[in-house]
C-alpha positions as CSV (number, residue, x, y, z in Angstrom):
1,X,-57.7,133.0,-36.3
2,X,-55.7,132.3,-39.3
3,X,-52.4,130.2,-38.8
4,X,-49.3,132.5,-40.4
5,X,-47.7,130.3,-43.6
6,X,-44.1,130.1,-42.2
7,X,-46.0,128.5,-38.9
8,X,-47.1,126.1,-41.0
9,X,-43.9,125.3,-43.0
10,X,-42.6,124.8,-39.4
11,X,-45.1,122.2,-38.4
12,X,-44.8,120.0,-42.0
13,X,-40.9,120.0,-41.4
14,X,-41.3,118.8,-37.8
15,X,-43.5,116.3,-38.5
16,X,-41.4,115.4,-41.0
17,X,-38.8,114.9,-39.2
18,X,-40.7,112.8,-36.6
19,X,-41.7,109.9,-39.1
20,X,-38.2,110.4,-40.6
21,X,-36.6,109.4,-37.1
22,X,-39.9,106.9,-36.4
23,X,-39.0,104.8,-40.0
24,X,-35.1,105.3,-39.0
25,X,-35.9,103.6,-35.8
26,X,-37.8,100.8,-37.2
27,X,-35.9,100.0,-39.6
28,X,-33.0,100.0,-37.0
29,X,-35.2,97.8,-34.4
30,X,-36.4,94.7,-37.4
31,X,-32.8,94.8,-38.6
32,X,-31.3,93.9,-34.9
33,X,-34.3,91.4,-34.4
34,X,-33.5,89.4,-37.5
35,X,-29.8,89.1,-36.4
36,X,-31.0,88.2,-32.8
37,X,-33.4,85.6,-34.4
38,X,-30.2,84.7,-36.8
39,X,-28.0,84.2,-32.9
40,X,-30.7,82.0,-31.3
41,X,-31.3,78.7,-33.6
42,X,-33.1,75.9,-32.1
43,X,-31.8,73.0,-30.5
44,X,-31.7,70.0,-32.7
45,X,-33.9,66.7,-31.4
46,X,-31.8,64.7,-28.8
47,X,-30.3,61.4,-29.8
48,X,-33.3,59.8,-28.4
49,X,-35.3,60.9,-31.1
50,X,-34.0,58.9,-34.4
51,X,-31.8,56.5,-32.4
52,X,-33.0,53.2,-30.9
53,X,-30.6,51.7,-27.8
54,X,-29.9,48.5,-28.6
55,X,-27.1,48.0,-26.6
56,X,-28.3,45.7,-23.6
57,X,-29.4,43.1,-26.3
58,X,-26.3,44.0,-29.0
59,X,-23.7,41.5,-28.0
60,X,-24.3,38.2,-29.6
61,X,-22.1,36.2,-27.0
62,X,-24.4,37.0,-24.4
63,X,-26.8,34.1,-26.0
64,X,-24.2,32.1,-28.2
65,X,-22.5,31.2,-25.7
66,X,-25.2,29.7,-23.5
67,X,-27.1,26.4,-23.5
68,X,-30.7,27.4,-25.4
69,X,-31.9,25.1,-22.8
70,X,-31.3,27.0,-19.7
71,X,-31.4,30.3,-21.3
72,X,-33.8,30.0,-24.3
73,X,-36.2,33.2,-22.5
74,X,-33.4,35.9,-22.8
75,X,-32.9,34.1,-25.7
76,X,-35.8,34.7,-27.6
77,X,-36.0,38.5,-26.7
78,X,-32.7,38.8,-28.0
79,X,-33.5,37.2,-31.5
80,X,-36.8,39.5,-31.7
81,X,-34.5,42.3,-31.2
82,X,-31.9,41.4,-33.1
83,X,-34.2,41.5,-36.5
84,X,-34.9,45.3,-35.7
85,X,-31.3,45.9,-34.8
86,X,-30.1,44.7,-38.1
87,X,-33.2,46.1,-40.2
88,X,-32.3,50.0,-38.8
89,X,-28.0,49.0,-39.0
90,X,-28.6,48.3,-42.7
91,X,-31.5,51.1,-43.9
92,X,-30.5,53.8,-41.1
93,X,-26.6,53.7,-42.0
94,X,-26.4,56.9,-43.8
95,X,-29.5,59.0,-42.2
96,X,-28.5,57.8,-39.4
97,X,-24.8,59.3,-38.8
98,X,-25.7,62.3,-40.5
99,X,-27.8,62.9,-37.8
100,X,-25.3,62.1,-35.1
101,X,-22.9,64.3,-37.1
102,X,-24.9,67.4,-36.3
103,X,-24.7,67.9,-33.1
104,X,-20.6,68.7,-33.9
105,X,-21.6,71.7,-36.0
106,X,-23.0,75.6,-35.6
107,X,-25.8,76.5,-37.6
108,X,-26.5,79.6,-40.0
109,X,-29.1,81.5,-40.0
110,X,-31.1,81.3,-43.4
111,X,-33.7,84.1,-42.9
112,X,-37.4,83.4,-42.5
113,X,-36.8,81.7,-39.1
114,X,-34.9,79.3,-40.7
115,X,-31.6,77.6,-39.7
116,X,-29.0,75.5,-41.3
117,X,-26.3,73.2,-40.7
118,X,-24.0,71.8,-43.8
119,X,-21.4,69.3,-43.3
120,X,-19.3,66.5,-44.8
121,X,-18.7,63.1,-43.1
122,X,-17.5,60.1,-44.5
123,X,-18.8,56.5,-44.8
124,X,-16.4,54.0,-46.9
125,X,-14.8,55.3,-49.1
126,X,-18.1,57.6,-50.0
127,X,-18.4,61.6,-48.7
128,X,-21.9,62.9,-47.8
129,X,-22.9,66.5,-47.2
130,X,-25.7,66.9,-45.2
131,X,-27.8,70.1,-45.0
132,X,-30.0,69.9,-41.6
133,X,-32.9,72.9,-41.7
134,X,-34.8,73.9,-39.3
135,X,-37.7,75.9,-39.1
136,X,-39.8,77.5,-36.3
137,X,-43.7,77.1,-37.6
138,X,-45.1,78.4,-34.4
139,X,-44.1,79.6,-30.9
140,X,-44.1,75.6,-29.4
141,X,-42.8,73.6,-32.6
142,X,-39.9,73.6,-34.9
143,X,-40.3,72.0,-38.7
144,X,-37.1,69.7,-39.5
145,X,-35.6,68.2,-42.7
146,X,-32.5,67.0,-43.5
147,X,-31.1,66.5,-47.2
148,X,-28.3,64.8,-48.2
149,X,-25.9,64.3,-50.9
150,X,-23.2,61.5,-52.4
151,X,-20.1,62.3,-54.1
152,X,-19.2,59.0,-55.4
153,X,-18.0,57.3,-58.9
154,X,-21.8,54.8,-58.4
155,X,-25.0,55.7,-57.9
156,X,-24.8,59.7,-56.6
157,X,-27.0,61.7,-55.5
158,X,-27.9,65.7,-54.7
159,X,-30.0,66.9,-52.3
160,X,-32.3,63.8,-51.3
161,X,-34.6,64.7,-48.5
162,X,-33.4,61.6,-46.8
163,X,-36.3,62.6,-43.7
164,X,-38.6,65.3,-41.8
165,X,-40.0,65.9,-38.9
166,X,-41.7,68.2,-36.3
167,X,-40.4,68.8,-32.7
168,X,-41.8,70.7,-29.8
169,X,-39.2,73.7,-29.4
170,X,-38.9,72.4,-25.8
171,X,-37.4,69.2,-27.3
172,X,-40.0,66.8,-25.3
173,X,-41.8,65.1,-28.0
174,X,-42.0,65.0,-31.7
175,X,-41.9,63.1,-35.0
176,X,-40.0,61.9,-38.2
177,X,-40.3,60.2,-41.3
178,X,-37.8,58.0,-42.7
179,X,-37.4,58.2,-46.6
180,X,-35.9,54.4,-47.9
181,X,-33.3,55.8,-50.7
182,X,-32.9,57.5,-53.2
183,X,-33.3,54.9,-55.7
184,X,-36.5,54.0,-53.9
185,X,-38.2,57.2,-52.6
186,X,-41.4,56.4,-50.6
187,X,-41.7,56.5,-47.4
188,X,-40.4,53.7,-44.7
189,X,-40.2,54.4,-41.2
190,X,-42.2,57.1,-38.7
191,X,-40.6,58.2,-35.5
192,X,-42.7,59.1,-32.8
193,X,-40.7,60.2,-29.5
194,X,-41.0,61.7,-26.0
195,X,-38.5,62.7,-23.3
196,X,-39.0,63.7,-19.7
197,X,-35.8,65.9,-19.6
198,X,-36.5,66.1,-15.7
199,X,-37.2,62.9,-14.7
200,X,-34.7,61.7,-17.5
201,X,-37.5,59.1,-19.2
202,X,-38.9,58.7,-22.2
203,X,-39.8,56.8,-25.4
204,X,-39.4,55.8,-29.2
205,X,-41.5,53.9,-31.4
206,X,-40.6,52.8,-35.4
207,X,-43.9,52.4,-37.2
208,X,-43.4,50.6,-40.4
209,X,-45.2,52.6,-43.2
210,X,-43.9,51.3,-46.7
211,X,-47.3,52.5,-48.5
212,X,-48.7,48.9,-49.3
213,X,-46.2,46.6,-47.3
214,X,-46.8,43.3,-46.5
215,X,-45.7,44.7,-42.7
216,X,-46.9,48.0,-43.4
217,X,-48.0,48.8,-39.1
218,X,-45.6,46.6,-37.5
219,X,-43.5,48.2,-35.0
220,X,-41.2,48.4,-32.6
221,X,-40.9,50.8,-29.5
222,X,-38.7,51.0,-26.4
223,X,-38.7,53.1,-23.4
224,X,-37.4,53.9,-20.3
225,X,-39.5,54.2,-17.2
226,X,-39.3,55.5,-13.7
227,X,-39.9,51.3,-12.2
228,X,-37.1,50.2,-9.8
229,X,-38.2,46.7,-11.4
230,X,-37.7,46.3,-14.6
231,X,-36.5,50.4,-16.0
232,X,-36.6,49.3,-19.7
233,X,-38.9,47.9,-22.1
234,X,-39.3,46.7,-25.9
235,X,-43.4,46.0,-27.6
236,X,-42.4,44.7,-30.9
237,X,-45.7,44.0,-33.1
238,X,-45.5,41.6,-36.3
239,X,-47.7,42.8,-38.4
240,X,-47.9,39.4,-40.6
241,X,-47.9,37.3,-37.9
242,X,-50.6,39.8,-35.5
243,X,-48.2,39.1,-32.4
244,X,-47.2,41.0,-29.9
245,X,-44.0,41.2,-27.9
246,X,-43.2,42.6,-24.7
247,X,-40.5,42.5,-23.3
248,X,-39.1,44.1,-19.8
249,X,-36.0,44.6,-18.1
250,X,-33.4,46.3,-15.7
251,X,-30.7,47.8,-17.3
252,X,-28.7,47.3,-14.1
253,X,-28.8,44.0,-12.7
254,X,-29.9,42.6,-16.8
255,X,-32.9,40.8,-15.2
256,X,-36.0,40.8,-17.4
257,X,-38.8,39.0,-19.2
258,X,-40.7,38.5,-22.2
259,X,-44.2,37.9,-23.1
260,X,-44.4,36.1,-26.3
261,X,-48.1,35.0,-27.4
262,X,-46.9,33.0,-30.7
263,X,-43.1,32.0,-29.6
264,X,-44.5,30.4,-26.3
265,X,-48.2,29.5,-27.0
266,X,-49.6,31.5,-23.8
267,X,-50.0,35.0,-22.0
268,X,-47.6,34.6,-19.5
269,X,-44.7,36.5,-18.7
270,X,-41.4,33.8,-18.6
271,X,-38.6,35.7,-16.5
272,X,-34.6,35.3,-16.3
273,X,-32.1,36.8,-13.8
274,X,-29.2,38.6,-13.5
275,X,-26.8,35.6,-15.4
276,X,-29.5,35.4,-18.1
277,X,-30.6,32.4,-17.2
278,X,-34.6,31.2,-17.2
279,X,-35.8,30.9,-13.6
280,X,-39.4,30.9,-12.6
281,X,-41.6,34.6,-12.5
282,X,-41.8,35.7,-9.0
């Protein structure tokens, strides 16, 4: 039986209309998801991810003031800490509180899963503007770099990828890598990280990786444990030298010890207590 023409006409126009209100919809649908995916940015990397604590072993009149003779174990951790501490103070200055800076600002949504905070800060009598992206590259990790720029009289600068990294999106373990300067763009540092968000633990190690260093491999790396004993800990490895420190403490009481193959000519472990003073390993 032979379908009447004006049935027909009736049937093209309502299908038609169909995949007119089908593309309407989609079109509709990907337009809300891209400014929901613009509404939900990632969280940046904690603190704990770029920032060493060096604060236990920071305060200089903690060993200056002491006899070296009845305190030379604290002592010697803190001069083998101190190095690093002043080493990241003088290279990290500028990455560094761009990073920290951050955290004080919302991000925009760039398109292509991409996010991006811009901001000035200050250091001196020097202004910076930062431009943190981030990037999600699958459904567990986010891709980070952050670029910065120096309005100044000397030496400025546009747009230096000062560092990158990858992070899980969860925020429990990732990486960076530290560009030196501007003037001197290779690369310096790599930051590997963890945090236990629960069991609030974790760790940070600074690999240097100056392509053809002298130290090129040495490191440092501290953590924080779940040990009623001794909750904190340093390994510091001279590459030149092939030594390794450990060092252990509590953050609470300030007890600790060190481990020092090179400084003390053995493998033992040489303790101090709570006034810093060396005593005798238990």
């Amino acid at each position: 039986m032979k379908t009447s023409r004006p049935f027909k006409i009736i049937k093209i126009v309502i299908k038609l209309l169909f995949t007119g209100l089908f593309l309407t919809a989609l079109i509709i649908f990907s337009c809300k998801k891209d400014d929901a995916e613009g509404d939900d940015a990632p969280q940046i990397p904690p603190e704990e991810s770029f920032i060493i604590d060096f604060s236990d072993f920071n305060n200089s009149e903690d060993t200056l003031s002491k006899s070296t003779l009845t305190h030379k174990n604290w002592g010697h951790a803190f001069s083998k800490v101190s190095i690093w501490n002043l080493i990241i103070a003088v290279t990290g200055a500028v990455p560094v509180t761009a990073f920290l800076e951050s955290f004080k600002h919302e991000a925009v949504y760039e398109g292509e899963s991409t996010w991006g905070w811009t901001y000035d800060y200050i250091i001196g009598s020097a202004t910076y503007t930062a431009k943190l992206k981030g990037k999600i590259i699958s459904s567990e990790e986010v891709q980070w770099e952050m670029y910065i720029s120096k309005a100044a009289l000397i030496d400025p600068y546009t747009d230096f990828k000062w560092y990158e990294g990858v992070a899980r999106f969860d925020r429990t373990s990732g990486y960076w890598i530290l560009y030196k300067s501007p003037s001197e763009n290779h690369e310096l540092i790599r930051i590997d990280w963890t945090k236990d968000w629960n069991n609030n633990t974790g760790d940070i190690k600074y690999t240097n990786i100056v392509p053809g260093g002298p130290e090129n491999g040495g490191y440092i790396s501290y953590g924080i444990v779940d040990d009623p004993t001794f909750d904190a800990f340093y390994k510091i490895y001279n590459k030149g030298e092939d030594n390794l420190t450990d060092i252990e403490w509590n953050r609470t009481t300030k007890e600790g010890r060190i481990k020092d193959p090179k400084t003390f000519g053995d493998e033992l472990w040489h303790c101090w207590n709570n006034l810093l003073m060396d005593i005798d390993c238990p």
